[in-house]
C-alpha positions as CSV (number, residue, x, y, z in Angstrom):
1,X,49.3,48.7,-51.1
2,X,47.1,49.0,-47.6
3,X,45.2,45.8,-46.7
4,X,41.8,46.4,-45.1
5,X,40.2,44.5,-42.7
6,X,36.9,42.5,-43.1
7,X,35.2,45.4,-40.7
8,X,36.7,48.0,-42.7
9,X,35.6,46.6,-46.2
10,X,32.1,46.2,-44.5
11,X,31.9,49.4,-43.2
12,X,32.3,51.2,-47.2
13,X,29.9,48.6,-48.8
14,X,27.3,49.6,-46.5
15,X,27.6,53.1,-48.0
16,X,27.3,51.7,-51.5
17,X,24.0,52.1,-53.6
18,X,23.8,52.8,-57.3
19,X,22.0,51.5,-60.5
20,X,23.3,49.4,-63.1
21,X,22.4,49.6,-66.9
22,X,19.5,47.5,-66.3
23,X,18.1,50.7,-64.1
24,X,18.6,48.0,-60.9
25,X,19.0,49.6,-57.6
26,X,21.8,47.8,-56.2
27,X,23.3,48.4,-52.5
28,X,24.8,46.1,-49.9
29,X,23.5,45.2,-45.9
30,X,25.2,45.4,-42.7
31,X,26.5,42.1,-43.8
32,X,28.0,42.6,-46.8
33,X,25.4,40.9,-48.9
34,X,24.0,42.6,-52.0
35,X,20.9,42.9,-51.4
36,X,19.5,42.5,-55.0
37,X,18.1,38.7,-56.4
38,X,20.5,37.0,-58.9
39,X,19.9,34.4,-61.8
40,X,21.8,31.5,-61.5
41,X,23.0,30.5,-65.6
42,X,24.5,27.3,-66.7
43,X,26.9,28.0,-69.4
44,X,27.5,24.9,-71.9
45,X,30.6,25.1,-74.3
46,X,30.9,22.5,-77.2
47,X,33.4,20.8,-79.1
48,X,33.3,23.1,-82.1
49,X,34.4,26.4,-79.7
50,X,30.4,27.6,-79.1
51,X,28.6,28.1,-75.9
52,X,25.0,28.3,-75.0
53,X,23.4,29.4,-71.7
54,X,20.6,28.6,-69.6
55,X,18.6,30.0,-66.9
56,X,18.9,27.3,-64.1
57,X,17.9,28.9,-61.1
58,X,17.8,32.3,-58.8
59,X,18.8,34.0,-55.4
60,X,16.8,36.4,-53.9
61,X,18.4,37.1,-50.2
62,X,14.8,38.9,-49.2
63,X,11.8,37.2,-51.7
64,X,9.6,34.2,-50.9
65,X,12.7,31.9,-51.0
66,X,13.8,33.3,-47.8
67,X,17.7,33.8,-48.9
68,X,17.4,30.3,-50.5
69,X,19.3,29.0,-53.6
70,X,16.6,28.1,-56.2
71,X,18.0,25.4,-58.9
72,X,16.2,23.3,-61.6
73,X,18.8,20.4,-61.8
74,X,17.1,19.1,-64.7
75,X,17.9,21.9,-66.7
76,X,21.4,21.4,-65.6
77,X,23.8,19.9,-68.7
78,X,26.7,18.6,-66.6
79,X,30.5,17.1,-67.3
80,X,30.2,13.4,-67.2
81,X,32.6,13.8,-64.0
82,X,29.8,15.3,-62.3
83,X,27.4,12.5,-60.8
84,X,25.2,15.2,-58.8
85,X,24.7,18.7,-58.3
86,X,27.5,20.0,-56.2
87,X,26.8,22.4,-53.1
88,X,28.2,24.3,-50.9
89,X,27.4,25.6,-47.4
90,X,28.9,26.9,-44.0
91,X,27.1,24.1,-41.5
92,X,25.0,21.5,-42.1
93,X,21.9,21.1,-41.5
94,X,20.8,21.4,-37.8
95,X,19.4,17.7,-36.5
96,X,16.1,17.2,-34.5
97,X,16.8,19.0,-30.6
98,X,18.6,21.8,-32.2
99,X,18.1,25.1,-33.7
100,X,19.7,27.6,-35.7
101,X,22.1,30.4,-34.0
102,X,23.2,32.7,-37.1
103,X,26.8,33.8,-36.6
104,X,26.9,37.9,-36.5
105,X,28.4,39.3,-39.6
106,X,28.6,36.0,-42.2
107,X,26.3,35.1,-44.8
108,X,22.8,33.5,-43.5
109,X,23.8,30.0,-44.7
110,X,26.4,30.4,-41.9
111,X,25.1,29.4,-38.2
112,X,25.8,27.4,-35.5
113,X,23.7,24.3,-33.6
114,X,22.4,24.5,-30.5
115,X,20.5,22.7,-28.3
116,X,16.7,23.6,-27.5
117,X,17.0,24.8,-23.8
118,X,14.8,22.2,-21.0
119,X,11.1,22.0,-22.3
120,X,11.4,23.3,-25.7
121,X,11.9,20.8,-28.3
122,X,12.6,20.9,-32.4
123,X,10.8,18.0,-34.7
124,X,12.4,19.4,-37.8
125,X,15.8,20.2,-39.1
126,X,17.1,23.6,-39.5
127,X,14.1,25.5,-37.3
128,X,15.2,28.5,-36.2
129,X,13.1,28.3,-32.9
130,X,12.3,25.9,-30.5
131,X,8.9,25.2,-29.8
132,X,7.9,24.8,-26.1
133,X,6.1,21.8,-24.3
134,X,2.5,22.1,-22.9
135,X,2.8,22.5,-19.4
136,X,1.6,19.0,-18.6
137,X,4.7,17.7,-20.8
138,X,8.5,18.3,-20.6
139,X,11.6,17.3,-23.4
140,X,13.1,14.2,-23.4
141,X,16.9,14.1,-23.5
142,X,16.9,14.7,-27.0
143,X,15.3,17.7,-27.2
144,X,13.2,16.3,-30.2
145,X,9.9,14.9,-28.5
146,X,7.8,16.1,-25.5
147,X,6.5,13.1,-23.0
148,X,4.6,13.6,-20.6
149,X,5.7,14.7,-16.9
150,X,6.1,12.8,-14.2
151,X,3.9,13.1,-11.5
152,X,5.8,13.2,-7.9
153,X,4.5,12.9,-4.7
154,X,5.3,11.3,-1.0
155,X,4.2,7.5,-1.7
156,X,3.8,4.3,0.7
157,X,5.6,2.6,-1.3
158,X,8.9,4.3,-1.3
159,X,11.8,4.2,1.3
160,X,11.0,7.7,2.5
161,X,7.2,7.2,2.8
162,X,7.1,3.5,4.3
163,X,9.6,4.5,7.0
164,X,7.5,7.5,8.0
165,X,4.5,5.0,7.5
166,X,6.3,2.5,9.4
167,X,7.3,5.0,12.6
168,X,3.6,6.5,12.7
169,X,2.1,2.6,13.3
170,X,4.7,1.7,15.7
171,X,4.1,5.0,18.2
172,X,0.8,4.6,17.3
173,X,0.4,0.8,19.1
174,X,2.7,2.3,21.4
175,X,-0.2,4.3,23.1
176,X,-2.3,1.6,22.7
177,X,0.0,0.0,24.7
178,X,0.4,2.9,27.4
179,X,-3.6,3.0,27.3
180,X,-4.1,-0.2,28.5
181,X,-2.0,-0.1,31.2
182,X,-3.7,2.7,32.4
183,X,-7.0,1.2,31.6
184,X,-5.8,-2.0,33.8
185,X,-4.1,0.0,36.8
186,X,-7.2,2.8,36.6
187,X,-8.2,2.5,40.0
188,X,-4.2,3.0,41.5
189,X,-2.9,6.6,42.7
190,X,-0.4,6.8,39.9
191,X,-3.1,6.6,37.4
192,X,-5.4,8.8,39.6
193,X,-3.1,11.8,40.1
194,X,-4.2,14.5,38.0
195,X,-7.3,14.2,36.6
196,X,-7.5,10.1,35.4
197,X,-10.4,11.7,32.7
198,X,-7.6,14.2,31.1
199,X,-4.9,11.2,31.0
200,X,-7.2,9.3,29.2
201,X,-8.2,11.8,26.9
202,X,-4.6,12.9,26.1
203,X,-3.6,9.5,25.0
204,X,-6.7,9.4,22.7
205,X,-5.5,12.5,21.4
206,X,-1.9,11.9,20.6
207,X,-3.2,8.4,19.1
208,X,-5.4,10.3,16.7
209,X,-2.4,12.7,16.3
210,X,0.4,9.9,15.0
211,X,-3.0,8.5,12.9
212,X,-3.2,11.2,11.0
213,X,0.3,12.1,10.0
214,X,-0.8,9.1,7.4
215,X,-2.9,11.4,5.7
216,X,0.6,13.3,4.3
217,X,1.3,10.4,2.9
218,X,0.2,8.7,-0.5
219,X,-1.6,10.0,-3.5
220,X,-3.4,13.8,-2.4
221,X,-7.4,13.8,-3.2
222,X,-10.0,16.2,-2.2
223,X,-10.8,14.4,0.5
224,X,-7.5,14.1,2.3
225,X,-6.6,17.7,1.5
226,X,-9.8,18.1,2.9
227,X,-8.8,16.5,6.5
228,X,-5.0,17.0,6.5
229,X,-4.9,19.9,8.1
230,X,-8.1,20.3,9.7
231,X,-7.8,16.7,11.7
232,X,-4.0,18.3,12.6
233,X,-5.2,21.1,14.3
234,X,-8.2,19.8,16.1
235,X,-6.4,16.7,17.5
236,X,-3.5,19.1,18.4
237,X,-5.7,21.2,20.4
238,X,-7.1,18.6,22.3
239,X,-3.4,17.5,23.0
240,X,-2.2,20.9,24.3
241,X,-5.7,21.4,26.1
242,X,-5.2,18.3,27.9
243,X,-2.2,19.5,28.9
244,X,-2.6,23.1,30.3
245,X,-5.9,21.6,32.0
246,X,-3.5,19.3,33.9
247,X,-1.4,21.8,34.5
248,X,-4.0,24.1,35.8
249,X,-4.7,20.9,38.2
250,X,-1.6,20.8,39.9
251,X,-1.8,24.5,40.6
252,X,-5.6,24.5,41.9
253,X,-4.9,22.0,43.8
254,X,-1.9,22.7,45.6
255,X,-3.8,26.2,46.4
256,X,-6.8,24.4,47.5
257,X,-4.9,22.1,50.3
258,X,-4.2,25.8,52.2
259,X,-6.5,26.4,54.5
260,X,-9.4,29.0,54.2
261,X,-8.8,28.6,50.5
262,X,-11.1,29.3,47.9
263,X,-10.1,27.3,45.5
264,X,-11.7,23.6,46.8
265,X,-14.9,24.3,45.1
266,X,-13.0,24.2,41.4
267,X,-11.2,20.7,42.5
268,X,-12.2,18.6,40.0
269,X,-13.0,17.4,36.6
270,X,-15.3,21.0,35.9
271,X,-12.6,23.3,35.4
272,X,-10.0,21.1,33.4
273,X,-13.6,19.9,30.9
274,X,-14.2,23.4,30.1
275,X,-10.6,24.6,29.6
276,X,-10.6,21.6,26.8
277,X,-14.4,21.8,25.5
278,X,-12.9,25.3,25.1
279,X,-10.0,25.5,23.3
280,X,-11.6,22.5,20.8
281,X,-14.4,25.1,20.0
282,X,-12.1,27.5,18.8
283,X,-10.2,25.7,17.0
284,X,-13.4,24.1,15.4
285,X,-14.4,27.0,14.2
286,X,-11.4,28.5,13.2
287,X,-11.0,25.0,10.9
288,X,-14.6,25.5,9.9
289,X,-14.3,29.5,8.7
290,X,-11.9,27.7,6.6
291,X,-13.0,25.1,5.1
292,X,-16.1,26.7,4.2
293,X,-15.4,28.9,1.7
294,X,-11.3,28.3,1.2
295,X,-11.3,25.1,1.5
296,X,-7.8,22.9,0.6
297,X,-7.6,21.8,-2.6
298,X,-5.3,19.2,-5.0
299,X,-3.1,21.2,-7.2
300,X,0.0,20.5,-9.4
301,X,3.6,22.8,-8.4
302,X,5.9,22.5,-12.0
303,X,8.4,25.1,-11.4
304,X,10.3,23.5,-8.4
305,X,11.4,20.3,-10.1
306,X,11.9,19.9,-13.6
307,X,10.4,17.8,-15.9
308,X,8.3,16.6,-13.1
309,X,4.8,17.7,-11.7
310,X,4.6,17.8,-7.9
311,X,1.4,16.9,-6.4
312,X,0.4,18.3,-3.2
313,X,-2.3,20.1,-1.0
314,X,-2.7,23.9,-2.1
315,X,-4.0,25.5,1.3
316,X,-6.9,27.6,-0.3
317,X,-6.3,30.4,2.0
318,X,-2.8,31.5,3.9
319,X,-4.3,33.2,6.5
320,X,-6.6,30.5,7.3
321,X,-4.0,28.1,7.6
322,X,-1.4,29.9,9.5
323,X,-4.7,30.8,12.0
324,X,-4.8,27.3,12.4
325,X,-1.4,26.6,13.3
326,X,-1.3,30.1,15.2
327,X,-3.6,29.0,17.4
328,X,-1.8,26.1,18.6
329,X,1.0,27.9,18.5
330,X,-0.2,29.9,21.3
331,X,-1.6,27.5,23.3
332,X,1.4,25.3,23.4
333,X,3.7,28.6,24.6
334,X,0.8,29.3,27.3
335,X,0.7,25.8,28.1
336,X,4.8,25.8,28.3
337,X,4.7,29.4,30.5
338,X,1.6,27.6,33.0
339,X,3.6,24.4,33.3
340,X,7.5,26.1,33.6
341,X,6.1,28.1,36.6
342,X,4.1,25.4,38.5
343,X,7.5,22.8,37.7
344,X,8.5,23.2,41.6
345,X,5.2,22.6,43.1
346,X,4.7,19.3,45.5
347,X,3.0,17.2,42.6
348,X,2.1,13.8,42.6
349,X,5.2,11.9,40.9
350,X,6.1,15.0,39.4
351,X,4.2,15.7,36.6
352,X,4.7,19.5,36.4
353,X,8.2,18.8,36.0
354,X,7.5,16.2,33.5
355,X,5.0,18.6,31.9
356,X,7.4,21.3,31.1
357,X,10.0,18.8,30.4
358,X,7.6,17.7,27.2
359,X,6.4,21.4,26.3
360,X,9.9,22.2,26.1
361,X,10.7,19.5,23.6
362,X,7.0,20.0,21.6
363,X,8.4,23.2,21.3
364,X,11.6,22.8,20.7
365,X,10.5,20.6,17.7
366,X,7.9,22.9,16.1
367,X,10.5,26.0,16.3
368,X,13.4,24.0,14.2
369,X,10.7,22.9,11.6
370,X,10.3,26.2,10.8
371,X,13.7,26.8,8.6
372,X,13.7,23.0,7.9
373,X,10.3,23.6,6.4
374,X,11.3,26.2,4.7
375,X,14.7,25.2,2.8
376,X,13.0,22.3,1.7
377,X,11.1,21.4,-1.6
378,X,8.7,19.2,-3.3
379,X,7.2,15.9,-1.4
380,X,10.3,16.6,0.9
381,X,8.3,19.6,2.1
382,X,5.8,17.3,3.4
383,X,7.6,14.6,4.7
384,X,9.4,17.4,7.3
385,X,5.6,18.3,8.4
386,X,5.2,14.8,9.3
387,X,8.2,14.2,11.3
388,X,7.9,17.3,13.0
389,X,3.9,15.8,14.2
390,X,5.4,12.3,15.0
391,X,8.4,14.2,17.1
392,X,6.4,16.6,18.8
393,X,3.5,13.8,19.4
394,X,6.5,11.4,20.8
395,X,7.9,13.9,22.7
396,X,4.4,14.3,25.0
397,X,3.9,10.6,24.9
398,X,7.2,9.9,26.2
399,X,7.9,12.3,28.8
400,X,4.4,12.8,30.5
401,X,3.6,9.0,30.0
402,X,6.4,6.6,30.3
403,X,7.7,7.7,33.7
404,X,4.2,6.3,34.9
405,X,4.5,3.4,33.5
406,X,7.8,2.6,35.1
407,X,6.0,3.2,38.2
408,X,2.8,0.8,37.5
409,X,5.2,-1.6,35.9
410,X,8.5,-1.8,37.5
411,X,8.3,-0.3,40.6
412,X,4.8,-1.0,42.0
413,X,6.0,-0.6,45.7
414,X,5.4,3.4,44.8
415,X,2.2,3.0,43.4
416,X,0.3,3.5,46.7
417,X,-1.3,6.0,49.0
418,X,1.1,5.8,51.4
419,X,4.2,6.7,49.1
420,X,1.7,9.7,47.6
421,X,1.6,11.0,51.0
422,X,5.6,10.5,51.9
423,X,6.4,12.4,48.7
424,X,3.9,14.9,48.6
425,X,3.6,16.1,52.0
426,X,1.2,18.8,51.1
427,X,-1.9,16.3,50.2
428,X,-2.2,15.4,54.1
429,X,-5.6,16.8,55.4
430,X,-5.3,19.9,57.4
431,X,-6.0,18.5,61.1
């Protein structure tokens, strides 16, 4: 006698479909299962050899009851063995978190349990789908109860935030510091060199620039999206204005010492003023097209971490923010170019060279934030921005600044005419 496999049974009940006396149409699913209702009877035999029946229940695999048994236990007469109505089933019943998986080719009271995937959740037994959490909510661990996100962002308060926080302060007071030296020792040739007005105004600038790397920091409102950016760019600009306006000093003036030259008219604080009234204007208006009617907003990323909302700054408008930083981006590269080429020319304590020394690294900084920027997520994308404004701000301070103050601090014996002269030949009046 041949033994057929379970496939191979299946595969000839699906072809069978008949009527029985009752005039039933009877035939059998993909499964196997007859797809006809049943009546469930409880047969009850007595001591004298007679039996009654009764209707207890029904089946109907595609009715109301969903492929559910149907019983009336009280019209059940059991054997005093029995204490309950027995049952039988595949799997019990799925707890809260989980949901039904029906296992391909067995009765539908056989399925496996498995766990709602991350933000969907079940709160009652045997679902067979998993509801999903508002987007303000996520699951917790059981899978059995939304809660409400948690809402991330770049704090004071913790290590990553306060040590930005603290770093910002301290370069901060730093230029203070560098300030009022120069304030003290204003009327010295070190201080004097190369425009006094644009020295002060640079150190203004990069104080305002370490200032406002604390508005990345803490809880984002409309106010400080608001300013974030726009305070970045226009205190940049001043910075990098400053800077090519020096620059363009050292070369005007080195022209104007030849004789016959031209160039001694544009000596002084005119030229380097308007370079810087400038550049502020543009970028002034570049902030102000923006703001107007893209301005930043506050706004809620939930897809990069999960269960968590990230709050941060939405831009308003790309291309209004990547003008911004365009702009600067431009003027620091002219700036570097103007500065790179005048590097070798007899300046006073050799400030081109210290000015293309701290373009170099401004730029040097801005160009690796780029990818860091960029492979980075969440409040972490932020805290890059600000390191990459405290760097690049440091980075002027310390190599256009602090060679100075050596000079006015340590070694005052250069800080006179007469050691100008010696080391800069070319500042001697034509005779």
């Amino acid at each position: 006698m041949k033994i057929m496999g379970r496939l191979q049974v299946l595969r000839y009940l699906k072809k069978v479909h008949f009527k029985n006396k009752a005039g039933e149409e009877l035939s059998f699913d993909d499964d196997g299962i007859l797809q006809n209702s049943y009546d469930i009877w409880n047969w009850e035999t007595f001591e004298n050899k007679t039996s009654t029946r009764t209707k207890v229940g029904y089946f109907d695999p595609v009715g109301t009851a969903g492929g559910q048994v149907v019983i009336n236990e009280s019209e059940i007469l059991w054997n005093v063995a029995f204490v309950s109505t027995p049952h039988s089933t595949c799997t019990n019943p799925c707890q809260l978190g989980y949901r039904k998986v029906w296992q391909e080719g067995r009765p539908k009271c056989c399925y496996d349990c498995t766990q709602c995937p991350l933000g969907e959740i079940t709160n009652q037994t045997d679902m067979e789908n998993c509801l999903k959490c508002p987007e303000d909510q996520w699951s917790n661990e059981k899978r059995d109860m939304c809660v409400p996100r948690i809402v991330d962002f770049l704090a004071f308060q913790e290590p990553l935030g306060a040590a930005l926080t603290s770093v910002a302060i301290t370069c901060a007071m730093i230029t203070i510091l560098v300030l009022a030296v120069f304030l003290k020792h204003r009327d010295t040739p070190v201080v004097k060199a190369n425009n006094r007005d644009l020295s002060y105004m640079l150190l203004l600038s990069l104080l305002l620039c370490f200032s406002c790397s604390l508005l990345f920091i803490g809880h984002p409102g409309k106010v400080t999206c608001r300013l974030r950016h726009a305070a970045f760019g226009i205190v940049f600009a001043v910075s990098l204005s400053s800077i090519l306006a020096k620059t363009i000093t050292v070369i005007v003036a080195f022209k104007a010492t030849k004789p016959g030259s031209n160039l001694r008219k544009w000596v002084g604080s005119r030229v380097s003023n308007t370079i810087v009234v400038f550049c502020l204007l543009v970028e002034v208006i570049i902030c102000m097209i923006w703001q107007a009617p893209f301005p930043p907003f506050p706004d809620y990323d939930m897809k990069t971490e999960m269960g968590k909302m990230i709050l941060h700054c939405n831009e308003g408008s790309v291309v209004a923010f990547y003008s911004v930083v365009g702009f600067l981006v431009l003027l620091a590269l002219f700036s570097f170019i103007v500065a790179f080429f005048a590097r070798k020319l007899p300046d006073s304590f050799n400030e081109a060279q210290f000015i293309t020394f701290s373009m170099l690294v401004f730029c040097s900084v801005w160009v690796s934030f780029i990818p860091a920027y960029l492979s980075t997520q969440g409040k972490y994308m932020v805290a890059v921005e600000i390191f990459a404004i405290l760097a690049s701000s440091a980075g002027l301070l310390g190599c256009i600044f602090f060679p100075k103050c050596y000079i006015i601090l340590l070694r005052p014996d250069q800080n006179s005419r007469d050691s100008l002269i010696k080391k800069n030949p070319a500042r001697k009046k034509p005779s």
